[in-house]
C-alpha positions as CSV (number, residue, x, y, z in Angstrom):
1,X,-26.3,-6.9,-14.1
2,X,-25.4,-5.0,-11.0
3,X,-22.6,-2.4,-11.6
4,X,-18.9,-3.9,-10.4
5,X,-17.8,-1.7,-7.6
6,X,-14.2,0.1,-7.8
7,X,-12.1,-2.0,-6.0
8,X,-11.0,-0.7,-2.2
9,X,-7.8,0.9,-2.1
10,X,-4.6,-0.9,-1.0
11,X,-3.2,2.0,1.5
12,X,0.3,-0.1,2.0
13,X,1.6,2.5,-1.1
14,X,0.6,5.1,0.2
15,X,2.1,4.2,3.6
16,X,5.4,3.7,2.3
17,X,5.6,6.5,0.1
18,X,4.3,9.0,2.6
19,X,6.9,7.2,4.9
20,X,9.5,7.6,2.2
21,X,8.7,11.9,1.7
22,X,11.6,14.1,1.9
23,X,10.7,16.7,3.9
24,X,8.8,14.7,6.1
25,X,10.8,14.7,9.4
26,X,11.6,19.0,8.8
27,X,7.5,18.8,9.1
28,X,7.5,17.0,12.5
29,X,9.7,19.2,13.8
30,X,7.4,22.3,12.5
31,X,4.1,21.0,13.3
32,X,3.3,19.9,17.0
33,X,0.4,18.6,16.0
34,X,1.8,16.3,13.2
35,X,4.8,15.4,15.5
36,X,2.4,13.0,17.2
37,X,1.1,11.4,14.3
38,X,3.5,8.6,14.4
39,X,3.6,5.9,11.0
40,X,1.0,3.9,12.9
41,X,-1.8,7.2,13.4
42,X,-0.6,7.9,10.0
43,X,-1.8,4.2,9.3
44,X,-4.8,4.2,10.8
45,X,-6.5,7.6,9.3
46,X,-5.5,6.3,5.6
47,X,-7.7,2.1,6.5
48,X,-10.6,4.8,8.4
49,X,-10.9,7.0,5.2
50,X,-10.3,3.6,3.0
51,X,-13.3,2.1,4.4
52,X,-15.6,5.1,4.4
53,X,-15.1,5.6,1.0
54,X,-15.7,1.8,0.0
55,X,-18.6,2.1,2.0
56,X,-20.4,5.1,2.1
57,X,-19.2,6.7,-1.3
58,X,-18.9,4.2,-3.6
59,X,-22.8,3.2,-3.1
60,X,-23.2,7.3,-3.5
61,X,-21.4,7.3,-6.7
62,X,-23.3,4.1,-8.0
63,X,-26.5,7.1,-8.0
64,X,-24.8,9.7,-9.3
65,X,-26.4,9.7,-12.8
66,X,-29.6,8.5,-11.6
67,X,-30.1,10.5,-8.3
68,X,-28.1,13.9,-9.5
69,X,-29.1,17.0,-7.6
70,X,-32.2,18.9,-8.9
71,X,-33.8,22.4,-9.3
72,X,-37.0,22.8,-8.3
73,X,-38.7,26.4,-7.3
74,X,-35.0,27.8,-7.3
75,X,-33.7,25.7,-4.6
76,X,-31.6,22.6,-5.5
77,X,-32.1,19.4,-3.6
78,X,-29.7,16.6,-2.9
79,X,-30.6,12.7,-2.7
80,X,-31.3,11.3,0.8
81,X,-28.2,9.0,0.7
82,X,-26.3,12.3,-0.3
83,X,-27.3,14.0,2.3
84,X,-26.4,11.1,4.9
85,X,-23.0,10.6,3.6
86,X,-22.2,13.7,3.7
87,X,-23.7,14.3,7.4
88,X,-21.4,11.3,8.3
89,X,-18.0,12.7,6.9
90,X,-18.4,16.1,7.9
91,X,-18.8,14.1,11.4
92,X,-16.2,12.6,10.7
93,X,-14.0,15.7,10.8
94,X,-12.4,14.9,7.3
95,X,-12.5,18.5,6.2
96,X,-10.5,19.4,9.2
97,X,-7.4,17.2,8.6
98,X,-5.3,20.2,7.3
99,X,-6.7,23.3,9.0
100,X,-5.0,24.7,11.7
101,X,-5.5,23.5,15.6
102,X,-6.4,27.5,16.8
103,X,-9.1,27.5,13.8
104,X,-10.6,23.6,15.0
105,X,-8.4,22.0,13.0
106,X,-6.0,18.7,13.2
107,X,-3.6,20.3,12.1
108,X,-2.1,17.7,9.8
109,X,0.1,18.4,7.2
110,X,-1.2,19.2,3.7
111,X,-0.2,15.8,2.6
112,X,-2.7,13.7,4.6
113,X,-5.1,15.5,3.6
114,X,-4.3,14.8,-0.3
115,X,-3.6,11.5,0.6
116,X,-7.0,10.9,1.9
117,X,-8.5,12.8,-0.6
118,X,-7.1,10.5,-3.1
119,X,-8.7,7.7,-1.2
120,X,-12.2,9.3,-1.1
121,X,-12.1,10.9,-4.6
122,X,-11.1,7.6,-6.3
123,X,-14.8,6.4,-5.3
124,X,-16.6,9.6,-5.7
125,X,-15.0,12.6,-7.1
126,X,-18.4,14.5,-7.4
127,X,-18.6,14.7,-3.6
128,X,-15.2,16.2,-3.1
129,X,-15.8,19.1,-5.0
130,X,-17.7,20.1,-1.7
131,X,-15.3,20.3,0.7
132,X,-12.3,21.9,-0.9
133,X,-13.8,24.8,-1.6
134,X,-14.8,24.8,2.0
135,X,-11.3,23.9,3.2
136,X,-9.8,26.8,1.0
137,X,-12.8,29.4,2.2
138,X,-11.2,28.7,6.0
139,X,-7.5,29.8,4.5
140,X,-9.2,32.6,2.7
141,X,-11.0,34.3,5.7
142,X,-8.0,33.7,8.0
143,X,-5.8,35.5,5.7
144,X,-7.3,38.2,4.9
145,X,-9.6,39.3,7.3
146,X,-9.5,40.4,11.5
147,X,-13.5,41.2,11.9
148,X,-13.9,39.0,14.6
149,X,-17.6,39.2,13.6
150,X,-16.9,37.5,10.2
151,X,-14.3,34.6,11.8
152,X,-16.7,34.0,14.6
153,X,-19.7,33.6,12.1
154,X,-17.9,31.8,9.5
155,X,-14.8,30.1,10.2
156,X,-16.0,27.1,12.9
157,X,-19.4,26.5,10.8
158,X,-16.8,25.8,7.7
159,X,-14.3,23.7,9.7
160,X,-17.4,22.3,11.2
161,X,-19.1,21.1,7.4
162,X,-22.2,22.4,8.5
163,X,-22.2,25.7,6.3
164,X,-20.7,25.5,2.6
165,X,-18.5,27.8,0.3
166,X,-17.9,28.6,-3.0
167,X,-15.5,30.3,-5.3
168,X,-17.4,32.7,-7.6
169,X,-14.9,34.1,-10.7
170,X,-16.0,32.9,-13.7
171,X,-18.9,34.8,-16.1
172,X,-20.3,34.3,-19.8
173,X,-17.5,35.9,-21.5
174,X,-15.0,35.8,-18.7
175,X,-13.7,32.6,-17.4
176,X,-10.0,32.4,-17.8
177,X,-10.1,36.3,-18.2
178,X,-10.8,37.8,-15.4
179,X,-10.2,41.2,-16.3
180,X,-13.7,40.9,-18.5
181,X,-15.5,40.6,-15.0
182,X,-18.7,42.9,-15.2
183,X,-20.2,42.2,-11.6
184,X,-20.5,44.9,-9.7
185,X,-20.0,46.1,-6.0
186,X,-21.3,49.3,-4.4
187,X,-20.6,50.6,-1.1
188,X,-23.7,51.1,1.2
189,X,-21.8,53.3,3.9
190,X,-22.5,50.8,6.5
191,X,-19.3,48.9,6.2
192,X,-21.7,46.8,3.6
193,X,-21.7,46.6,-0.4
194,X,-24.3,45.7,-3.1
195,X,-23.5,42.8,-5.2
196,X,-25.2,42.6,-8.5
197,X,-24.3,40.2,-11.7
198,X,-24.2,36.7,-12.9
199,X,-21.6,34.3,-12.4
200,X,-21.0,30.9,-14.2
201,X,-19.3,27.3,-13.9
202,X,-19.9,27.7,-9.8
203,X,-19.8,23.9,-8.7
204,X,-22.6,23.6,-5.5
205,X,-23.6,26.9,-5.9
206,X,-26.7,25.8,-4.3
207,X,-27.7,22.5,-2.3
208,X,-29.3,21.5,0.9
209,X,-25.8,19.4,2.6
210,X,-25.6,22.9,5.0
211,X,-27.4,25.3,6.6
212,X,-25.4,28.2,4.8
213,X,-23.4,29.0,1.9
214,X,-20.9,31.8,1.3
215,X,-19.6,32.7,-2.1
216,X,-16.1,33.7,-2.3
217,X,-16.9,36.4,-5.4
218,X,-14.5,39.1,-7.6
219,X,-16.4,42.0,-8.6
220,X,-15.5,45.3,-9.5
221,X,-16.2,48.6,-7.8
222,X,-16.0,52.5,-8.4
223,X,-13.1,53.5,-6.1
224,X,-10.3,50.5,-7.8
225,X,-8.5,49.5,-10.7
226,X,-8.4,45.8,-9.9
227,X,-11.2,43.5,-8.9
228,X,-12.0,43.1,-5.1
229,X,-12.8,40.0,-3.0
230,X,-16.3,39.7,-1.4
231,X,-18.1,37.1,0.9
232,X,-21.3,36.8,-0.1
233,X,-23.7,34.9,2.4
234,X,-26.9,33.0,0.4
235,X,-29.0,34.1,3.7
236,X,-28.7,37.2,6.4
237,X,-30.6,36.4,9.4
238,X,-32.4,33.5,8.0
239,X,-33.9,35.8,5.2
240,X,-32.8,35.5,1.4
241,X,-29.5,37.2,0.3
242,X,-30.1,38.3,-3.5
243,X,-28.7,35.0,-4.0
244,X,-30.1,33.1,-6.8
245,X,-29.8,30.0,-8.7
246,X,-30.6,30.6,-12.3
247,X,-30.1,26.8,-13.1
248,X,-28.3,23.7,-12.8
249,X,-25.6,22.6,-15.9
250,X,-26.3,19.8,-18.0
251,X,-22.8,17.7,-18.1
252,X,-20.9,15.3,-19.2
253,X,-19.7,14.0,-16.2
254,X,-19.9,14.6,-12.2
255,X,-23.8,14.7,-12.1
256,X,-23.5,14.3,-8.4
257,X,-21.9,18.3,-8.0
258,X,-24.5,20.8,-9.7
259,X,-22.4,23.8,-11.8
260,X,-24.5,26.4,-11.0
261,X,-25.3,29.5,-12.8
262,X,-25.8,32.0,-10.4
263,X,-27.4,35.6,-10.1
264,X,-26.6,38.2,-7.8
265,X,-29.6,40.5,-7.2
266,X,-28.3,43.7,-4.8
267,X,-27.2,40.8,-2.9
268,X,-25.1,42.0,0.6
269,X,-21.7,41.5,0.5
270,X,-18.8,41.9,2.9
271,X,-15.4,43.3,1.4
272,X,-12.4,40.7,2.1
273,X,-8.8,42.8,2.4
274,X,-7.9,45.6,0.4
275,X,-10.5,47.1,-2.4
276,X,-8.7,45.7,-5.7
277,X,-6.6,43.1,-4.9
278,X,-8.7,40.3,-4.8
279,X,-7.4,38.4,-8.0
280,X,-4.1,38.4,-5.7
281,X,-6.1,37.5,-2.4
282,X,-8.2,35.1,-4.4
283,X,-5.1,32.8,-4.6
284,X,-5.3,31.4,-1.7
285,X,-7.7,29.4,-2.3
286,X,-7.1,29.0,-6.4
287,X,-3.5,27.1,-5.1
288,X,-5.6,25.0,-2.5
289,X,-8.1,24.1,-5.3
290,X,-5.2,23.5,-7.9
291,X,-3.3,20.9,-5.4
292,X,-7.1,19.5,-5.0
293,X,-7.5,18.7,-8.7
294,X,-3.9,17.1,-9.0
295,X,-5.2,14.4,-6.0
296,X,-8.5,14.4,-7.3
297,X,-6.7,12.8,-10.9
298,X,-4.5,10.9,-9.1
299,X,-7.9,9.2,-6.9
300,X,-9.8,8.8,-10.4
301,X,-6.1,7.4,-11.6
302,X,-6.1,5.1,-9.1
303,X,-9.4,3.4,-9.7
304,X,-9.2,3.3,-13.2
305,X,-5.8,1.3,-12.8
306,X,-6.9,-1.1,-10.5
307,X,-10.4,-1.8,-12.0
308,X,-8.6,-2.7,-15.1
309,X,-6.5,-4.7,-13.1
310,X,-9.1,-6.4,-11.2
311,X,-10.8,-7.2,-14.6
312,X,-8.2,-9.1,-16.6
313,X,-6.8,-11.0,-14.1
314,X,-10.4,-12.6,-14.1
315,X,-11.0,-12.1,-18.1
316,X,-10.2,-15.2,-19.9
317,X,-9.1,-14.8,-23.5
318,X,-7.2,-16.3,-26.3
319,X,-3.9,-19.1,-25.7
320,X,-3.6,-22.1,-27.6
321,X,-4.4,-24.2,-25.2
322,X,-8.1,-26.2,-24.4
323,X,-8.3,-23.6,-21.8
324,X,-8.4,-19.7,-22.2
325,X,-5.9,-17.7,-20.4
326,X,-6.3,-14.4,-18.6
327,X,-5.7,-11.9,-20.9
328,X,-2.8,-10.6,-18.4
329,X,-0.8,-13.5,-20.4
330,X,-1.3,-11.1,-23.0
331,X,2.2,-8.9,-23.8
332,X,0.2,-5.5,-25.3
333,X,-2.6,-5.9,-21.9
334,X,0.4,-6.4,-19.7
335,X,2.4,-2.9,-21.2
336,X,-1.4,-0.9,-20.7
337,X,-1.7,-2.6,-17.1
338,X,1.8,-1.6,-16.3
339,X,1.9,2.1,-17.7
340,X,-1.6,2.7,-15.9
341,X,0.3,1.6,-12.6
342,X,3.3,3.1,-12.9
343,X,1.9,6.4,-13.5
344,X,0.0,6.8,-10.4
345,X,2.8,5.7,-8.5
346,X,4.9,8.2,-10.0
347,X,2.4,10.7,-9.7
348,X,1.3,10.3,-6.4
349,X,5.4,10.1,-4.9
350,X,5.5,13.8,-6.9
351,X,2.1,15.1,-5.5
352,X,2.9,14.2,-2.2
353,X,6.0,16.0,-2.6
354,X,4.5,19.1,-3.7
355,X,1.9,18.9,-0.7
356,X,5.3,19.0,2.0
357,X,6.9,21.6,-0.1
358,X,3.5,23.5,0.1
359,X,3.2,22.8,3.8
360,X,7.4,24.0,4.0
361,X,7.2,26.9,2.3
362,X,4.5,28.1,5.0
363,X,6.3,27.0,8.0
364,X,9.9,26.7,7.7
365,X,11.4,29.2,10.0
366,X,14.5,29.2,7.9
367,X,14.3,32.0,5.8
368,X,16.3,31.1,2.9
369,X,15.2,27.3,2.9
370,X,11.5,28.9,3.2
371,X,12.0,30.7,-0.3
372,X,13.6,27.3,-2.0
373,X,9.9,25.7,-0.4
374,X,8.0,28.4,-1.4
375,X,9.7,28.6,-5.4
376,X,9.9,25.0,-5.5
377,X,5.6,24.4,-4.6
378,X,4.7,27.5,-7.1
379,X,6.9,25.7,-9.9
380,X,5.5,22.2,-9.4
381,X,1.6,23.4,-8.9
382,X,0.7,23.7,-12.6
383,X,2.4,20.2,-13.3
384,X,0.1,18.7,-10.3
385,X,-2.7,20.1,-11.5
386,X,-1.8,19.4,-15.5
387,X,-0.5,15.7,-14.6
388,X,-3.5,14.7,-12.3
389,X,-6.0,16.2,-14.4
390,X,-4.8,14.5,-17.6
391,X,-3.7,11.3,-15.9
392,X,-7.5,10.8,-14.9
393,X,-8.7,10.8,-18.3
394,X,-6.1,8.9,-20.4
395,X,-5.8,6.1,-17.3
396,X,-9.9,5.9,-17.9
397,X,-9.4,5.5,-21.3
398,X,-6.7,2.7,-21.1
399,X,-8.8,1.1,-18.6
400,X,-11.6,0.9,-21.1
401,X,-9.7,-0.4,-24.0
402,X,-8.3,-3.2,-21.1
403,X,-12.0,-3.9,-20.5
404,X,-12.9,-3.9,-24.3
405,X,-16.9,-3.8,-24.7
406,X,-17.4,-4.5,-20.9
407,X,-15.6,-1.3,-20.4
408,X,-17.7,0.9,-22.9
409,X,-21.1,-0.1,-20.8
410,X,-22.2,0.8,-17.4
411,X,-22.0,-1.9,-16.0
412,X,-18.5,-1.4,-15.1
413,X,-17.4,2.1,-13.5
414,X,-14.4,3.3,-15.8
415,X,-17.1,4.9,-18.7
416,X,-18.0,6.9,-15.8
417,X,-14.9,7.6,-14.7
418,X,-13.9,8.7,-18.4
419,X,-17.0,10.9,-18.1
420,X,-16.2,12.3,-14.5
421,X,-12.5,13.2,-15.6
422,X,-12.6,14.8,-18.9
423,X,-13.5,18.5,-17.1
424,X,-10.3,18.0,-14.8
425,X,-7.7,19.5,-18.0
426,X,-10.3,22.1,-17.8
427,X,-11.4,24.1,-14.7
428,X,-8.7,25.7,-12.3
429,X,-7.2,26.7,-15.5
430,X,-7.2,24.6,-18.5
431,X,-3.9,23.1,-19.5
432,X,-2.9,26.0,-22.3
433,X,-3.3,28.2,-19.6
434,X,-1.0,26.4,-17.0
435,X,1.8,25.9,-19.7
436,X,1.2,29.9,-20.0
437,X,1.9,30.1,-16.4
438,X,5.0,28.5,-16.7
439,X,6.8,30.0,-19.2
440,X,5.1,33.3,-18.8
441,X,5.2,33.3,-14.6
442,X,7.8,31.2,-13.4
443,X,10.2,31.0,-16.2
444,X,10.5,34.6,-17.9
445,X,9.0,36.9,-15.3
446,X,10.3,34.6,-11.7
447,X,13.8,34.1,-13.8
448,X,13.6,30.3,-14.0
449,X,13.9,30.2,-9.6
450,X,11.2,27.2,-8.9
451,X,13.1,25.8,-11.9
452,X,16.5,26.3,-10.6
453,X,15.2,24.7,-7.0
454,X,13.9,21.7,-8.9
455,X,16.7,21.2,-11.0
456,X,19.4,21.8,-7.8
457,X,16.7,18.9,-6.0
458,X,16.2,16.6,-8.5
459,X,20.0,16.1,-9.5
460,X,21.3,15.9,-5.6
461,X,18.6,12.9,-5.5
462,X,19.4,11.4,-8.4
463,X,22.7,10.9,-7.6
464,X,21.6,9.5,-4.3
465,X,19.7,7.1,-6.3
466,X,22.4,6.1,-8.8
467,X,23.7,3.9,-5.9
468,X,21.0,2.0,-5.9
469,X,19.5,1.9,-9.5
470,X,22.2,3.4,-11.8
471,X,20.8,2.9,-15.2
472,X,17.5,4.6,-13.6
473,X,19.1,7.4,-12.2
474,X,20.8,7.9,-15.5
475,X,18.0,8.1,-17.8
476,X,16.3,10.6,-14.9
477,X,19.0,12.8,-15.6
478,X,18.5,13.0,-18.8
479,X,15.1,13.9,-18.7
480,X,16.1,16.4,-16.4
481,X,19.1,18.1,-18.7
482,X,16.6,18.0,-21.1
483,X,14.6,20.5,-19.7
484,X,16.9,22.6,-18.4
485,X,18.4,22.9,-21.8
486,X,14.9,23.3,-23.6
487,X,14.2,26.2,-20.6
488,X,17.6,28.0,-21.6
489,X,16.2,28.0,-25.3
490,X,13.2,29.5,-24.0
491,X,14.2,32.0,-22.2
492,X,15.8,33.3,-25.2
493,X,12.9,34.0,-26.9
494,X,11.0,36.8,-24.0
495,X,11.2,39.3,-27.2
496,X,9.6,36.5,-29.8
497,X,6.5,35.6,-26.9
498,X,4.6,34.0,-29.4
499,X,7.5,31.4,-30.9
500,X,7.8,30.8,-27.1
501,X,3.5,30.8,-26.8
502,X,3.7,28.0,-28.9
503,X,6.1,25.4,-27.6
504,X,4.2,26.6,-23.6
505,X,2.4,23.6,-23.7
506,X,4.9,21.2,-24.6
507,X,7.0,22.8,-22.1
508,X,4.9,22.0,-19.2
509,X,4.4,18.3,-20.7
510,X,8.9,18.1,-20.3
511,X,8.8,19.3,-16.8
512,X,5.5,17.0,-16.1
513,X,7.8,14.3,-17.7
514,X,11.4,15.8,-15.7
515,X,9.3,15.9,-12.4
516,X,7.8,12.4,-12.9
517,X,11.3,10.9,-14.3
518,X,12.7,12.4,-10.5
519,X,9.9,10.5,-8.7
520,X,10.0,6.9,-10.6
521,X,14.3,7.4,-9.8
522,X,12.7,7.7,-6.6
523,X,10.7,4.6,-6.8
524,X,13.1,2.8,-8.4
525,X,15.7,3.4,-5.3
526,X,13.2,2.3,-2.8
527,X,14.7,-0.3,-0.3
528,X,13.0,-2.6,1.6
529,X,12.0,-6.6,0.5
530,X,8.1,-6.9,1.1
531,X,5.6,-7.4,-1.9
532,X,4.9,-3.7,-1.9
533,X,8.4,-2.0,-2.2
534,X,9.4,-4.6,-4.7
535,X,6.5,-3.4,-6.9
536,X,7.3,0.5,-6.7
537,X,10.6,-0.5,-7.6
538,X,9.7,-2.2,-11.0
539,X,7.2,0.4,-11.2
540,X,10.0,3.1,-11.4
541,X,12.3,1.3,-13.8
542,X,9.5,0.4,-16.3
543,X,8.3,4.4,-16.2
544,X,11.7,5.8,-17.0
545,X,12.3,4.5,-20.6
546,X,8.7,5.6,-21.4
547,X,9.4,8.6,-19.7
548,X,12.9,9.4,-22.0
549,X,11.0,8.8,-25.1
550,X,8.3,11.5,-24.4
551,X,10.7,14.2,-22.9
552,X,12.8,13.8,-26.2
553,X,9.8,14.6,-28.2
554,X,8.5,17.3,-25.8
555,X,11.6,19.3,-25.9
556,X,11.8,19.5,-29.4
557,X,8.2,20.6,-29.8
558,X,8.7,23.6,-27.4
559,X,11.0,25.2,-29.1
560,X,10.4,24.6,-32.5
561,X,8.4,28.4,-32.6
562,X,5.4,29.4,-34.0
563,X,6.1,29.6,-38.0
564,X,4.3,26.0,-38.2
565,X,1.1,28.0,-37.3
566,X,1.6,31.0,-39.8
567,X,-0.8,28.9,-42.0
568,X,-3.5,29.0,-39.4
569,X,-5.1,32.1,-41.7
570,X,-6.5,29.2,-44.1
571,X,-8.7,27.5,-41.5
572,X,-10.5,30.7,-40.7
């Protein structure tokens, strides 16, 4: 049997909720070159990326077990087909979408370029972990260095696609701890350092797609504290770099993107901002590749949903009639087919708004209003990344158990899926450490601000809302006391950190559940009486209940402390 193809993406959601976005109209105004992107451009780029990825990249990810990237002689080669597709979207000028107009950008708002991410990612994941890296290498160099000699060299090839980047952190014994980082970085005296040391978990740390590759790498050196940020070319002058591929990760899932583990042999280096402040500088492009896993989920989401979908409306099972019925007669395939849905409706209305506050808090000329942006984007970032990463996975793994038998085989795509997805809770910071974030970052240490932001936003909209949906808005509101209680309780406890420690996941799960409860209000108030906006609405209403139940748990497992684990001693 030939493998059933995700379905092609319906782009009439995302049209309305993208039309829908608050914030939206404060970005024309900001961003000349979005201005003129009316709803019908807007339109247009969402059916052109539609149909490249049911084209191109779904016959890509139908090879991505079979035709994975190899290492041979140190150099890792791509399929043909790889190779094509990706000549074709870099072409296309897809990586461009978001970069800025003096760099050879679009200069789009953020949130096209997640929504079409979405679109592409939902039929191939694998091959978007090329660009964003390249995307966020382009905000990286443009922030933090003026040496015309590196821009000039670097920054159009990257906007271009035709050279490749990479972020470089992670070593055997330090991935989410930086501070263990042993590479080192000696200064030549020429305005030049010496990179030496191995680095781990690099995604296309080697490939033939482009000419060139530059590693965005933290190392340490002699005259700092901190680490410092270096770009580290693969090739000088058409002559080897140091750079070496040491070999190729065997995975569970996204065969198509080789992990890399990578040596660094006296390789040259050039020093990115200030000597031992990279972590800091590094962030740039850790928050562009943390928005990039939340739409990456929500794309993987997305297919998962609908391929279930698609497969019980034409699965015939059970009834008491001669004839069977499609098993969506059935009440328990109905719930699973309408939780999958409504989740990535949710999620996608609450990505997208964290793409325009992302976007805001850059270019709001407001200086007050610019703060709100800029507290309100750091708060939501780890419950993007948390809720897209973990959406991806569970949504798989619903859409299996909708499939049943057909589901656990390959010849349908949501096993691969379940495969592809399970890493996303994982890299960019695992969810333990993103709950850390939250309580330790932006709750204790930033005083609760992003919170106070989302909690100001999300109760003036839901009493918008209430006009429309009332017994929607209410149950949001709940959700949203909830945490804001739960958060007081929390903050209480900065001189217990570990009772606190312990309830940090849950905590991010209530404000994943708080944030998504304000986008299904959202949903549920949507006006309008075509097909589409009738769904979202249902949508909405049938996530809120769900969404009460699991905020009520949530909050009492953050703050219940840590004397639940005082018996941890006997398992070790």
């Amino acid at each position: 049997m030939t493998r059933a193809s995700i379905p092609p993406i319906d782009c009439t959601s995302l049209q309305i909720q993208l039309a829908a976005l608050p914030g939206l109209a404060r970005l024309r105004e900001l961003s000349p070159g979005f201005a003129e992107a009316t709803d019908k451009t807007i339109a247009a780029i969402l059916e052109q990326a539609a149909a490249f990825a049911a084209d191109r990249l779904e016959a890509l990810n139908a090879q991505s077990d079979s035709a994975a990237p190899r290492l041979t002689d140190g150099a890792v080669a791509t399929s043909q087909l790889h190779r094509e597709v990706w000549r074709d979207y870099a072409e296309g000028g897809w990586i461009a979408l978001d970069l800025p107009e003096q760099l050879g950008g679009q200069g789009l708002p953020l949130v096209m370029a997640v929504a079409v991410q979405e679109v592409f990612d939902r039929h191939c994941a694998a091959f978007g972990m090329l660009p964003v890296p390249m995307r966020s290498a382009v905000r990286l160099i443009d922030a933090w260095t003026s040496d015309d000699s590196i821009r000039s060299e670097w920054l159009p090839k990257l906007v271009a696609g035709e050279w490749g980047a990479t972020i470089c952190i992670s070593e055997v014994g330090a991935g989410s701890d930086a501070s263990r980082i042993r590479t080192k970085a000696v200064a030549r005296g020429d305005g030049c350092w010496s990179i030496t040391g191995e680095k781990q978990w690099i995604s296309f740390g080697g490939h033939d797609l482009t000419g060139r590759i530059v590693h965005c790498l933290l190392a340490r050196t002699d005259g700092a504290k901190g680490l410092s940020l270096f770009l580290v070319p693969d090739r000088i002058d058409g002559a080897a770099n140091g750079v070496v591929v040491r070999n190729i990760e065997h995975k569970l899932g996204l065969h198509l993107s080789p992990t890399c583990a990578m040596g660094f042999e006296n390789a040259t280096g050039y020093l990115l901002g200030e000597e031992g402040r990279g972590l800091s500088q590094m962030f740039v492009m850790i928050t562009n590749m943390r928005m990039a896993v939340g739409a990456m989920g929500l794309g993987m989401a997305s297919a998962a949903a609908d391929t279930a979908l698609s497969y019980a409306r034409q699965r015939l099972q059970g009834g008491s009639g001669a004839q069977p019925l499609p098993i969506t007669a059935h009440a328990d395939v109905q719930r699973m087919l309408m939780s999958m849905q409504a989740n990535v409706e949710a999620a996608r209305a609450l990505i997208y708004v964290a793409a325009v506050e992302a976007d805001l808090a850059r270019t709001e000329t407001d200086a007050e209003a610019r703060r709100d942006h800029s507290a309100l984007a750091q708060w939501l970032l780890p419950i993007i990344k948390t809720l897209g990463g973990e959406l991806a996975f569970t949504t798989a793994d619903s859409a299996i158990q909708v499939l049943g038998g057909a589901g656990y085989t390959t010849d349908w795509p949501v096993e691969q899926l379940l495969r592809d997805s399970r890493v996303l809770p994982i890299f960019e910071g695992t969810t333990g450490m993103q709950g850390l974030d939250l309580l330790h970052r932006r709750l204790w240490k930033d005083g609760g601000e992003g919170l106070r932001v989302f909690l100001t936003r999300a109760n003036a909209d839901i009493a918008v809302f209430a006009s429309r949906d009332t017994e929607a808005a209410n149950a949001a509101g709940e959700i949203v006391e909830l945490l804001e209680t739960t958060a007081q309780q929390l903050a209480r406890m900065t001189d217990r950190p570990r009772d606190g420690e312990a309830g940090a996941t849950a905590f991010l799960h209530l404000a994943i559940d708080a944030a998504l409860g304000w986008s299904a209000a959202r949903l549920a108030a949507i006006d309008g009486a075509v097909p589409a906006c009738v769904r979202l609405r249902t949508l909405g209403r049938f996530l809120i209940d769900d969404l009460l139940a699991r905020a009520r748990c949530h909050a009492a497992m953050a703050t219940r402390g840590a004397a639940s684990l005082d018996g941890f001693s006997t398992l070790i």
